[in-house]
N, C-alpha and C positions, 0 to 999 in steps of 0.2 A: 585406448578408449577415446570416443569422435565426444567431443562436447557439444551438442547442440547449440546453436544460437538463441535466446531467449526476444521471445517476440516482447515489443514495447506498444504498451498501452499508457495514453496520457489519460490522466482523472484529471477534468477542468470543471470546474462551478463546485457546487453541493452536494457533500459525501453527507446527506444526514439521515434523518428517520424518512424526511421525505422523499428521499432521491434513491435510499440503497434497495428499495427492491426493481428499480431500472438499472441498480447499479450489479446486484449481485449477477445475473447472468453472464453478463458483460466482464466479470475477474473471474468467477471460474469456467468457461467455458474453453479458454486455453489450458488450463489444468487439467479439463477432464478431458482434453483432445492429446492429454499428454506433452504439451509445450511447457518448457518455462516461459517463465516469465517476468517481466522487470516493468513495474508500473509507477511511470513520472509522475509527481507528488506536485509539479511545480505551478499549476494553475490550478489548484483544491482553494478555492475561496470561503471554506466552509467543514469543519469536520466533528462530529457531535459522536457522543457514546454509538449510535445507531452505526456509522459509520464507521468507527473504530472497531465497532463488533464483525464487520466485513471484513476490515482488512484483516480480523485475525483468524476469520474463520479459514479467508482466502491461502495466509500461509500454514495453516494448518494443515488442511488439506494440499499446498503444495508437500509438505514435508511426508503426507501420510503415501504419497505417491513417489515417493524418492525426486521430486522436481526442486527446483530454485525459482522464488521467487523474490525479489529485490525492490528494492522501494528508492527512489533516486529523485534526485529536485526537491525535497522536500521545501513546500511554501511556510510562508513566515503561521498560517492554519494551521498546515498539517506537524509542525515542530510543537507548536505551543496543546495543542492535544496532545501529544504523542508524550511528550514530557510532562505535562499536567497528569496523565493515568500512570503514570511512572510503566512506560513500555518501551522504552529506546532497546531494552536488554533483551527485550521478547524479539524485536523483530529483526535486533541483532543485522540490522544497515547503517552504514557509515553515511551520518550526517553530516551536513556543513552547516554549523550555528555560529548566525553572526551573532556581535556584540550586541547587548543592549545600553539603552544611554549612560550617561556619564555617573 
């Protein structure tokens, strides 16, 4: 079996209420072309409930379609949402979280 390569999409600025429906097109539209896909987390300056409901719509629908999608770089935004709604389990990607201070 050929494993596809998963095409990489950067999220830079504003995953919020106001950004996600320029944003929603732009995550599933390799889904729906059948790609996976692996979307860089690491210049999200911004990530709000509106946003977090994207990203799980997104791998929802990756998973309802047999695809992968992956979440990688995650910025010091997108960890402290993602860990604030308690979903690190849901989206089930290997983080790398630094330390906080002393």
């Amino acid at each position: 079996m050929t494993h596809n390569p998963a095409r990489l999409l950067s999220v830079a600025g504003e995953l919020t209420i106001y950004t996600a429906s320029e944003w929603k097109p732009r995550l599933l539209a390799p889904l729906l072309e059948g790609e996976h896909l692996e979307l860089d987390l690491g210049a999200v300056q911004e990530l709000d409930t509106a946003g977090l409901q994207l990203l799980l719509l997104a791998k929802k629908e990756a998973r309802a379609r047999g695809l992968t999608l992956l979440f990688c770089n995650h910025s010091p935004a997108a960890l402290e949402a993602i860990e604030l709604c308690g979903l690190a389990g849901f989206f089930g990607d290997p983080v790398l979280l630094s330390p906080t201070g002393p």
